[in-house]
MARSE-501299 format. One line per 3 residues: for each residue x, y, z of N, C-alpha, C. Coordinates in steps of 0.1 Angstrom, whole numbers, plus 5000, padded with zeros to 4 digits. Layout:
X/Y/Z/X/Y/Z/X/Y/Z | ...
//
This chain:
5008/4988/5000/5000/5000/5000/5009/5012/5000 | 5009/5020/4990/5014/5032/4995/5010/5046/5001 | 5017/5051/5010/5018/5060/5017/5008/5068/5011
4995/5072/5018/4983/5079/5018/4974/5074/5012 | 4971/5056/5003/4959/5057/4999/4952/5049/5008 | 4953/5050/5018/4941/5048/5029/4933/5055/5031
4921/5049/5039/4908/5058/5041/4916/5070/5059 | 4923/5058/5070/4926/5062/5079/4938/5060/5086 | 4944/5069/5090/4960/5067/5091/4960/5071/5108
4969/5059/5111/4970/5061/5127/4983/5062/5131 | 4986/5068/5138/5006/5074/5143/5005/5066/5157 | 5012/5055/5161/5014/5054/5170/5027/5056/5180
5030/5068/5187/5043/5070/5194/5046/5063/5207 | 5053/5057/5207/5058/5043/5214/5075/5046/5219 | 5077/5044/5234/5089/5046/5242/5088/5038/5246
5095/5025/5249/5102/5012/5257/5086/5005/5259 | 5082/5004/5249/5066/5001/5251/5065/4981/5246 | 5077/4977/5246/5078/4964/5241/5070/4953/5244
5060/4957/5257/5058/4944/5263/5037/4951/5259 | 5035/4962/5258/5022/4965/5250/5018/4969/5234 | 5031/4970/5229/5028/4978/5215/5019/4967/5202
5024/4955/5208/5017/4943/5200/5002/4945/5205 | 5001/4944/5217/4984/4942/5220/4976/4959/5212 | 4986/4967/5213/4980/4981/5209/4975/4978/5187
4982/4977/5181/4982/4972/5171/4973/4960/5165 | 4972/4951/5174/4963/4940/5173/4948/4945/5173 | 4947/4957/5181/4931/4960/5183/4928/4964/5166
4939/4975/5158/4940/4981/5154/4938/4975/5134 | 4946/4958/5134/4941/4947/5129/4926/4943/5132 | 4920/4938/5140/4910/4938/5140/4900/4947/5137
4900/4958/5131/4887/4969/5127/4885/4958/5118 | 4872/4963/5119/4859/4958/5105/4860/4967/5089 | 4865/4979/5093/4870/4989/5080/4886/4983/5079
4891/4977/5070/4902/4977/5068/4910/4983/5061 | 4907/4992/5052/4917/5005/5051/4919/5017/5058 | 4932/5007/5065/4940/5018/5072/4955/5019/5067
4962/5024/5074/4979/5031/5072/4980/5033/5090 | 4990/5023/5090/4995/5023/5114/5011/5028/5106 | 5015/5042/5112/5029/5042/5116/5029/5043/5127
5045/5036/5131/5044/5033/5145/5058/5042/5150 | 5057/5051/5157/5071/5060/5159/5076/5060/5174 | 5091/5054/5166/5101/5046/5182/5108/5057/5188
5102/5058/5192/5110/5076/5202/5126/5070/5209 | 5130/5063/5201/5148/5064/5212/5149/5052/5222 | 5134/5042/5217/5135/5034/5226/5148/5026/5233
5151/5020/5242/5162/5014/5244/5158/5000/5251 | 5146/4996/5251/5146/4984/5251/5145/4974/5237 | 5127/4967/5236/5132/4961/5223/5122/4966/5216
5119/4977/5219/5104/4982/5207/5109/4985/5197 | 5123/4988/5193/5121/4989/5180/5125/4976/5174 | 5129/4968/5180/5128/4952/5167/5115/4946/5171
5105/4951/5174/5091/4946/5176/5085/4949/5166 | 5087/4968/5163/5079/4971/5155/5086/4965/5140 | 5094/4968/5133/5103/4961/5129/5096/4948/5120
5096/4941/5131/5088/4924/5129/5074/4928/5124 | 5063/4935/5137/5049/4934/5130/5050/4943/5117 | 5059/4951/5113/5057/4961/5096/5063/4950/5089
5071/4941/5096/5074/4930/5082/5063/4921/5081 | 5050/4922/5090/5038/4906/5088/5029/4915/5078 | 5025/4928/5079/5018/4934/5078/5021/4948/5065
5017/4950/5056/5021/4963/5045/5015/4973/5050 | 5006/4972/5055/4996/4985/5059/5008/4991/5072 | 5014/4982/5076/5024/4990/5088/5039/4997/5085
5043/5012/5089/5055/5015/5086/5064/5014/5100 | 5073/5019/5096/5084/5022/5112/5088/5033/5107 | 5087/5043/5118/5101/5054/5120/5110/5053/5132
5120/5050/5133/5127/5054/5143/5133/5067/5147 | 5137/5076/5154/5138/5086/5157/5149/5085/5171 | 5155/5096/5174/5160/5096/5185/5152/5103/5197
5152/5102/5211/5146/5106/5213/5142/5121/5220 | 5127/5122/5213/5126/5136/5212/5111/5138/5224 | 5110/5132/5227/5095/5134/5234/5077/5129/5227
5071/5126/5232/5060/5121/5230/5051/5129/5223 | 5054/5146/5223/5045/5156/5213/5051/5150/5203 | 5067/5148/5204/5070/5151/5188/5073/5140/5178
5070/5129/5188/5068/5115/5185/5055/5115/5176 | 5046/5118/5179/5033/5118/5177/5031/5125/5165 | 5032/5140/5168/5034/5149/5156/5045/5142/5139
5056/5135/5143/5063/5134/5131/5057/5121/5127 | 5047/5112/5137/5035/5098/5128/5028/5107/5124 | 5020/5119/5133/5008/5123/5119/5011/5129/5109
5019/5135/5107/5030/5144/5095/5035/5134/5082 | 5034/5124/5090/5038/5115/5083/5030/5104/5073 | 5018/5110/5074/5006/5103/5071/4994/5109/5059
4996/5105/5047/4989/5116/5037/4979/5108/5038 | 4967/5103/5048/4957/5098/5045/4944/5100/5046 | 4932/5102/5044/4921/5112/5042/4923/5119/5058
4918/5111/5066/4912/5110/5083/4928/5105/5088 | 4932/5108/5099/4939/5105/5109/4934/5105/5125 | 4946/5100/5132/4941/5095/5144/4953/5091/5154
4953/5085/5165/4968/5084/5172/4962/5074/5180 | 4971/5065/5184/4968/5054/5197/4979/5052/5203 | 4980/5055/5215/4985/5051/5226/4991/5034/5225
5004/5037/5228/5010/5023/5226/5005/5015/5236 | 4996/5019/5249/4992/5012/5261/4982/5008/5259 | 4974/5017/5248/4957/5015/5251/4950/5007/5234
4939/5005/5237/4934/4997/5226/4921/5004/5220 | 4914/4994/5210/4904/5004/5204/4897/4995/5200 | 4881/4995/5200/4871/4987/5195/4873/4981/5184
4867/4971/5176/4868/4967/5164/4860/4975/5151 | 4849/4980/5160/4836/4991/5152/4844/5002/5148 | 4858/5009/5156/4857/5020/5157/4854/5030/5147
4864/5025/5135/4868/5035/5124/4862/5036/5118 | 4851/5019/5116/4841/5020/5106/4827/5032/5109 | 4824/5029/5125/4816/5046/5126/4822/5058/5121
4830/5057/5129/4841/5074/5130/4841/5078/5115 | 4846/5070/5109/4848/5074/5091/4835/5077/5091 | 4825/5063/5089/4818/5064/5082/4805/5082/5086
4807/5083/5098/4797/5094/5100/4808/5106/5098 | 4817/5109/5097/4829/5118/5093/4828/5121/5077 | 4824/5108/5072/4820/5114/5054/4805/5115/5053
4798/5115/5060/4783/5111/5053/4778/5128/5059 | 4783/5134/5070/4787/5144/5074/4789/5155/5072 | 4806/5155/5064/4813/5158/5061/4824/5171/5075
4826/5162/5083/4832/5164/5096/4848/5166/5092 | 4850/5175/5101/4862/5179/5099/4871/5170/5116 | 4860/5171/5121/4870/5158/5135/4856/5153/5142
4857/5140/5145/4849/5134/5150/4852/5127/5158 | 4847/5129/5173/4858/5116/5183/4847/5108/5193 | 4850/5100/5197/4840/5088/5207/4845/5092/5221
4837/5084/5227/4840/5085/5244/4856/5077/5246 | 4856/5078/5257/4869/5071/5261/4866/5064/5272 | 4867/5050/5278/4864/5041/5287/4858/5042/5303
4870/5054/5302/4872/5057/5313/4865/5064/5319 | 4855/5077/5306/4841/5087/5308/4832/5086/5299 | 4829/5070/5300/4816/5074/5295/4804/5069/5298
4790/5076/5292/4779/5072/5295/4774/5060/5285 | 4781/5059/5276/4775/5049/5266/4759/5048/5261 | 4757/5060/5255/4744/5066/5253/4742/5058/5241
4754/5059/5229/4753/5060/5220/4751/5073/5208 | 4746/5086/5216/4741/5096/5211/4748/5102/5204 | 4749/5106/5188/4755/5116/5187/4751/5128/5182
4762/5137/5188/4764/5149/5189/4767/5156/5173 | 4763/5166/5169/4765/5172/5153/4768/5190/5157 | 4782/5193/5151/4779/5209/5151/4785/5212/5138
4776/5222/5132/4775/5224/5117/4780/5241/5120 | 4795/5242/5116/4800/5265/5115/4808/5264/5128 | 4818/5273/5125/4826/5278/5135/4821/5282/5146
4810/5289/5147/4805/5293/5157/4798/5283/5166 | 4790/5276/5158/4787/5265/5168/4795/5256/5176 | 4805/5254/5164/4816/5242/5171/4823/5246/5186
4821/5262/5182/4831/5269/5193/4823/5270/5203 | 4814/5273/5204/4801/5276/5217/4796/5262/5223 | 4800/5250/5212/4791/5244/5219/4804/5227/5222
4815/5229/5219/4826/5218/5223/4842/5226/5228 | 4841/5238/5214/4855/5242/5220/4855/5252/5230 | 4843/5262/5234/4848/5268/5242/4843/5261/5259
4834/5251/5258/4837/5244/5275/4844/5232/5274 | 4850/5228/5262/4862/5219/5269/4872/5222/5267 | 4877/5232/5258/4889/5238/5260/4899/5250/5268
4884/5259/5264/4888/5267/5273/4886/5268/5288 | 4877/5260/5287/4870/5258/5306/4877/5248/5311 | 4874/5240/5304/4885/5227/5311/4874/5215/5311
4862/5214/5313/4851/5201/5308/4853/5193/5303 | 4857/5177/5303/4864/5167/5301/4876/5164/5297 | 4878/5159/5286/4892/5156/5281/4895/5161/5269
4906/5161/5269/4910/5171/5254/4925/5168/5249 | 4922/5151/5244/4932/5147/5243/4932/5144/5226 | 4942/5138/5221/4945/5134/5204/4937/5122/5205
4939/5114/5212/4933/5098/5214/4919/5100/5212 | 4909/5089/5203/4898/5090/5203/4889/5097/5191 | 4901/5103/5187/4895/5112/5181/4900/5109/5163
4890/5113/5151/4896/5111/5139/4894/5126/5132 | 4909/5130/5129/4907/5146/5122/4908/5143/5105 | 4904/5151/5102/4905/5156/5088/4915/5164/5085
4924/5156/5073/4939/5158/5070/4940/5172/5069 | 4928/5179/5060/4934/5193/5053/4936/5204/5066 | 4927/5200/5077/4929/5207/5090/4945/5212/5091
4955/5207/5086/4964/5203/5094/4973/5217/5084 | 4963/5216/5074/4974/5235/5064/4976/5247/5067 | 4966/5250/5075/4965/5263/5080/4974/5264/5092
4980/5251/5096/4994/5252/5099/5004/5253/5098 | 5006/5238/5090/5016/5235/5082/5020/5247/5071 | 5008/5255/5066/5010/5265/5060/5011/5279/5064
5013/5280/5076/5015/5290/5087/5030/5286/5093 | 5034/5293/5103/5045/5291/5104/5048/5271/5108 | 5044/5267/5110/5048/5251/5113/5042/5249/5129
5041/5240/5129/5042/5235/5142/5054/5238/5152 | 5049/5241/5163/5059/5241/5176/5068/5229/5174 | 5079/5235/5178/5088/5224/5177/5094/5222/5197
5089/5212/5202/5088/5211/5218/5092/5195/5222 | 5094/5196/5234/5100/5183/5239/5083/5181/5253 | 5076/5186/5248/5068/5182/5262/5061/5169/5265
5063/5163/5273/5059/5150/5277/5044/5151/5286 | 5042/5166/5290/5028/5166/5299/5021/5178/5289 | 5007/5175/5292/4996/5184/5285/5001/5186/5265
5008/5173/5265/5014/5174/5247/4996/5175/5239 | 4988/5169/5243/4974/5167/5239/4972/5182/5234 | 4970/5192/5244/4968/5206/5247/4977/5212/5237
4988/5206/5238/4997/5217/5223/4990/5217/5213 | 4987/5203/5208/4987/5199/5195/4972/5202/5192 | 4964/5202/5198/4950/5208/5197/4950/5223/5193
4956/5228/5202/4954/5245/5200/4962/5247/5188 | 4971/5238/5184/4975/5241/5167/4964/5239/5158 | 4959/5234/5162/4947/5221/5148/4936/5227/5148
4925/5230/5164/4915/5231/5160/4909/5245/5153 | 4914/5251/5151/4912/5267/5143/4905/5263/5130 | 4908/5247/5125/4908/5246/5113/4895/5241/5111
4889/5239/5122/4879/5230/5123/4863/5236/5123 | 4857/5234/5111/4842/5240/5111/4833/5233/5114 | 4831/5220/5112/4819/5210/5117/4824/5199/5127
4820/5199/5136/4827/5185/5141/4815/5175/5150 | 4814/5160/5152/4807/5154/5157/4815/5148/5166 | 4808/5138/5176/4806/5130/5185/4799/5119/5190
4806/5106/5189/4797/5094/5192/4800/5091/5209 | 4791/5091/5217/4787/5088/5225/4791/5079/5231 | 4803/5069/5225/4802/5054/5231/4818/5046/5228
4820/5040/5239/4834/5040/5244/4846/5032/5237 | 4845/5037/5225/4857/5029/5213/4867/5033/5216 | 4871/5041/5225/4887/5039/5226/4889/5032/5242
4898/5024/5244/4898/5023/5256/4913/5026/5262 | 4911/5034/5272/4924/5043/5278/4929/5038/5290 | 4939/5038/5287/4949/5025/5298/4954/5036/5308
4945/5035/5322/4953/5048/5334/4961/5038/5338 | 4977/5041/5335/4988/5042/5342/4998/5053/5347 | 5003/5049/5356/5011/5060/5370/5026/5055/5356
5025/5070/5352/5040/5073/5347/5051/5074/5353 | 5059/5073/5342/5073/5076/5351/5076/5088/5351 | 5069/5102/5350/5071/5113/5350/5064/5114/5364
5057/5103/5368/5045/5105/5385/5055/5099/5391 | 5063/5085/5390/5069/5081/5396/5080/5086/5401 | 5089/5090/5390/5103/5099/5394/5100/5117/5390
5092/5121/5394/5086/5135/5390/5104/5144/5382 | 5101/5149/5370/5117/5155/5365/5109/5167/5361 | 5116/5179/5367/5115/5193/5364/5115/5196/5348
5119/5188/5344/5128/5192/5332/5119/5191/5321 | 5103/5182/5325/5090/5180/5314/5083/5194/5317 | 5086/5200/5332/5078/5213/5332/5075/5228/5323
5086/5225/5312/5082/5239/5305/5072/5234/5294 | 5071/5223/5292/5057/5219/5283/5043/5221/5288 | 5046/5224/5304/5032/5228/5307/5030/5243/5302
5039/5252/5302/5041/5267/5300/5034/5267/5282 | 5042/5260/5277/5041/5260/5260/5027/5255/5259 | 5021/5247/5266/5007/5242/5265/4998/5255/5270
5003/5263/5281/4991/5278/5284/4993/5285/5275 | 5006/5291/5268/5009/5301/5260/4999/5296/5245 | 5005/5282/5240/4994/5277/5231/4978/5279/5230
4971/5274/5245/4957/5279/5248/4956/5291/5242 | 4965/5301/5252/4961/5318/5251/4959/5328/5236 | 4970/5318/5225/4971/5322/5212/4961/5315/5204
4955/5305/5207/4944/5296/5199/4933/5306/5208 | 4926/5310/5218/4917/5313/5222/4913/5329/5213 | 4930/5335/5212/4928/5346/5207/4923/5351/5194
4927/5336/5188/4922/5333/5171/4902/5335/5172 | 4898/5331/5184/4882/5329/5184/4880/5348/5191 | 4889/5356/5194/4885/5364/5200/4885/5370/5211
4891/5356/5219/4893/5356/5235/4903/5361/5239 | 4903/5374/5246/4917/5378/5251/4928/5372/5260 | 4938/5371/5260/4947/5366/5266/4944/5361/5282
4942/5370/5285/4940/5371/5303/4927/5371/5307 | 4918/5362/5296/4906/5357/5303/4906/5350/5315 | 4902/5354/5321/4898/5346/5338/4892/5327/5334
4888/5326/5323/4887/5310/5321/4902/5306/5317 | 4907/5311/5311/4919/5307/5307/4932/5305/5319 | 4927/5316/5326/4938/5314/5341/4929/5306/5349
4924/5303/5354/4915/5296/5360/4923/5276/5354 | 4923/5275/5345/4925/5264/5341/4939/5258/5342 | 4949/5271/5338/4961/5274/5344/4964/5269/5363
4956/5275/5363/4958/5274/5381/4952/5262/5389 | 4944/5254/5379/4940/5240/5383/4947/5234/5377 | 4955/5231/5366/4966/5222/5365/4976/5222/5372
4984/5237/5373/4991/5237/5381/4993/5231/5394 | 4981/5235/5404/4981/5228/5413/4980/5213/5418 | 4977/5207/5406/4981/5193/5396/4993/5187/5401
5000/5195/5394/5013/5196/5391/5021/5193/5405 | 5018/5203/5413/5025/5203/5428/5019/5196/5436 | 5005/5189/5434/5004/5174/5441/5012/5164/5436
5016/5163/5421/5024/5153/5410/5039/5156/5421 | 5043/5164/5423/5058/5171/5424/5061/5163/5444 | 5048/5169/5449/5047/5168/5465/5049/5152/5467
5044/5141/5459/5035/5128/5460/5046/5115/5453 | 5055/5121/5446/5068/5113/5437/5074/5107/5444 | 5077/5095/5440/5088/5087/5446/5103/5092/5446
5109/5095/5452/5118/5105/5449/5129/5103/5462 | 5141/5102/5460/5152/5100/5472/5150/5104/5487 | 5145/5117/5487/5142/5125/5498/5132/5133/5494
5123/5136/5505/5113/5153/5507/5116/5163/5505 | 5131/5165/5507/5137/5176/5501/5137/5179/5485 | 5137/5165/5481/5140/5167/5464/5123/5171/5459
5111/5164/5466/5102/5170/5464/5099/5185/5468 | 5106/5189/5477/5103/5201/5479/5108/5208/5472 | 5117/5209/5463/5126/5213/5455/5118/5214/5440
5113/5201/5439/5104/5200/5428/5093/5208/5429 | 5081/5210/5438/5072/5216/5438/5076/5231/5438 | 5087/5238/5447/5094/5248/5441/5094/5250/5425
5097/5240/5418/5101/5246/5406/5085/5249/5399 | 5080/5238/5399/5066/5241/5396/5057/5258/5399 | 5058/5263/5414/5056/5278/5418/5065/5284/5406
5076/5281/5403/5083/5295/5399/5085/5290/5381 | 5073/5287/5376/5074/5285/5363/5066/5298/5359 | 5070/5306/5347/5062/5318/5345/5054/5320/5343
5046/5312/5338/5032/5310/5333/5020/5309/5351 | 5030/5303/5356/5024/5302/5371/5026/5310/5380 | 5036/5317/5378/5038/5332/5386/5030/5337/5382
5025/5341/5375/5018/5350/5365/5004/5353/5371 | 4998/5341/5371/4984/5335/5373/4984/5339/5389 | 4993/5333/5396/4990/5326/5410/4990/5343/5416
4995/5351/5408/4989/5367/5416/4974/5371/5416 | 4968/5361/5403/4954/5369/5405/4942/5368/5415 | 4939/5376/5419/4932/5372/5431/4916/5371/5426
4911/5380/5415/4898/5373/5408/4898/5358/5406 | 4910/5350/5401/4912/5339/5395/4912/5329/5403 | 4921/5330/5420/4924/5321/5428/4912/5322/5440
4917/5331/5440/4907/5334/5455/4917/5338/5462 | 4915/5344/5476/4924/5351/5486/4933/5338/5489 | 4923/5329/5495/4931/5315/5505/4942/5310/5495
4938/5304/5480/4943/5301/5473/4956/5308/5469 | 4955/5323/5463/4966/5333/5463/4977/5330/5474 | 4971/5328/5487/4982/5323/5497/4993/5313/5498
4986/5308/5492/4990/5290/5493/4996/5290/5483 | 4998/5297/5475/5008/5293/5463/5021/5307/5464 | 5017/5318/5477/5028/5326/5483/5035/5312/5488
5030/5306/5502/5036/5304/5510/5045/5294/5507 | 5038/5282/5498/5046/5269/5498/5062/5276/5488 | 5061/5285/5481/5070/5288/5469/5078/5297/5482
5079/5304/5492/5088/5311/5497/5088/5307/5513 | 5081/5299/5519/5083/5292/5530/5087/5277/5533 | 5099/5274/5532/5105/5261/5526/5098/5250/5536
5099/5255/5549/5096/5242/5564/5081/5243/5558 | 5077/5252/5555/5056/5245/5552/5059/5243/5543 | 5067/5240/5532/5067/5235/5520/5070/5220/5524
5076/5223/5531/5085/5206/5534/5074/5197/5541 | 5066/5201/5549/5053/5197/5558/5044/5192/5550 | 5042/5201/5541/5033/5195/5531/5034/5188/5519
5046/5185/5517/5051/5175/5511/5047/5162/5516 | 5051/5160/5531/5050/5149/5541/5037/5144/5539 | 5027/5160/5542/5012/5153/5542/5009/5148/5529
5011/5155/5519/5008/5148/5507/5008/5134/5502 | 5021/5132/5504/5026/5119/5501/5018/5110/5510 | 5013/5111/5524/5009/5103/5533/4995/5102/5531
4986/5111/5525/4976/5111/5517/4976/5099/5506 | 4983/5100/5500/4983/5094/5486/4983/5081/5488 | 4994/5074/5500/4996/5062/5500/4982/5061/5509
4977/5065/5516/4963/5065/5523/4966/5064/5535
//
């Protein structure tokens, strides 16, 4: 098969994923629509995922390999779907799997439509109504999916799940390019605020064809400072996609959303398996003093008084930083 004459092309970005990437691919064989296009992108692995992938693109034509050194999971992702000239695209988690129905809905109400993204529930939230959802114009799409899940923060707002429409992707590509980033957290959030501008009609099926594997990362387990400016690139992204609809920069939903990850973040930072409490305290430090979070954590419309506090004290009072580190962690294990 050559590169683009599929109906649906799926990027799968895979890191030391050896011991899931077969079961992820398998789901992916079994659709009932079988034109597809799977590239599978080996982010630098160093176990055996790349002589895995390797093997299944040698059982299979519809499958490619990229290997890559590695660059992070945005850009893992990004250089499978870039990589893909095929009507509809899509991404799967090398962890997680996907109905056998899936594509055959997704496509098929994506052309009968004529949808520019169309995504299903995820396992993990859904009601399994079956219902779907239809928005026909920018304006609707915006009022009635992008502006309470993106900018409010109302469920998930991730690449998974979801099937876009290729030409979406020019008003990028034909703009200055895609960010070029290493972020490992909120990569979802990048890559959306690049895309969805492009997007005039989009639908929604109701019912749980993707299924999403919650596992404790090793960014939760050994928490590394070093993933934290992807959270920054992911607010600054929001703030310039919102501004495309209108929405000024320093909308109070936009910080508001800011200030709820954040504090995400410094339970992620507090809660880590980590040598000592000091190194967590050090880490949640870094988190307070990221700019995007200084920024926010002064507003007092945004936080609240108590809140405003709490993100003075723990960032400049090291012993109640250190305290609540203790509790945190003692929380979490229960």
């Amino acid at each position: 098969m050559d590169k683009g004459d599929a109906k649906v092309g799926v990027a799968i970005p895979v890191y030391n994923g050896e011991k899931v990437l077969a079961r992820a691919v398998a789901s992916i064989q079994a659709q009932t629509l079988t034109d597809w296009e799977i590239v599978i992108v080996d982010d630098g692995s160093t176990d055996g995922t790349a002589r895995l992938a390797d093997e299944l693109a040698s059982k299979d034509r519809r499958i490619r390999v990229i290997h890559q050194e590695n660059l992070g999971s945005y850009m893992a992702r990004l250089n499978g779907i870039l990589s893909l000239g095929t009507e509809y695209f899509t991404s799967v988690d090398a962890d997680d799997t996907i109905e056998p129905e899936m594509f055959d809905v997704m496509y098929g109400l994506a052309k009968h439509e004529n949808l520019d993204l169309v995504e299903c529930d995820l396992s993990v939230d859904s009601a399994n109504t079956g219902r779907v959802d239809l928005y026909k114009g920018r304006e609707s799409v915006f009022n009635n999916y992008i502006e309470p899940v993106y900018l409010i923060g109302e469920g998930f707002l991730c690449v998974c799940g979801k099937l876009y429409r290729r030409g979406i992707l020019s008003s990028v590509v034909g703009g200055n390019g895609f960010v070029n980033a290493r972020a490992t957290l909120f990569e979802d959030v990048l890559f959306n605020a690049q895309v969805l501008h492009g997007i005039c009609n989009y639908g929604c099926v109701h019912k749980p064809y993707y299924n999403y594997s919650i596992t404790v990362s090793s960014s939760v387990k050994n928490f590394n400072p070093k993933v934290l400016p992807g959270f920054c690139e992911a607010v600054w992204a929001r703030k310039d996609y919102a501004f495309k609809y209108g929405v000024k920069p320093d909308d109070v939903r936009l910080s508001r959303w800011t200030a709820k990850n954040a504090m995400n973040l410094v339970m992620l930072a507090a809660s880590a398996k980590q040598k000592s409490l000091l190194v967590n305290a050090s880490h949640v430090k870094s988190v307070l003093s990221l700019p995007c979070v200084v920024e926010v954590s002064a507003k007092r419309e945004v936080l609240g008084f108590r809140q405003c506090w709490m993100f003075y004290i723990l960032k400049h009072f090291p012993l109640i930083l250190f305290v609540a580190c203790i509790k945190v962690r003692r929380l979490i294990k229960g």
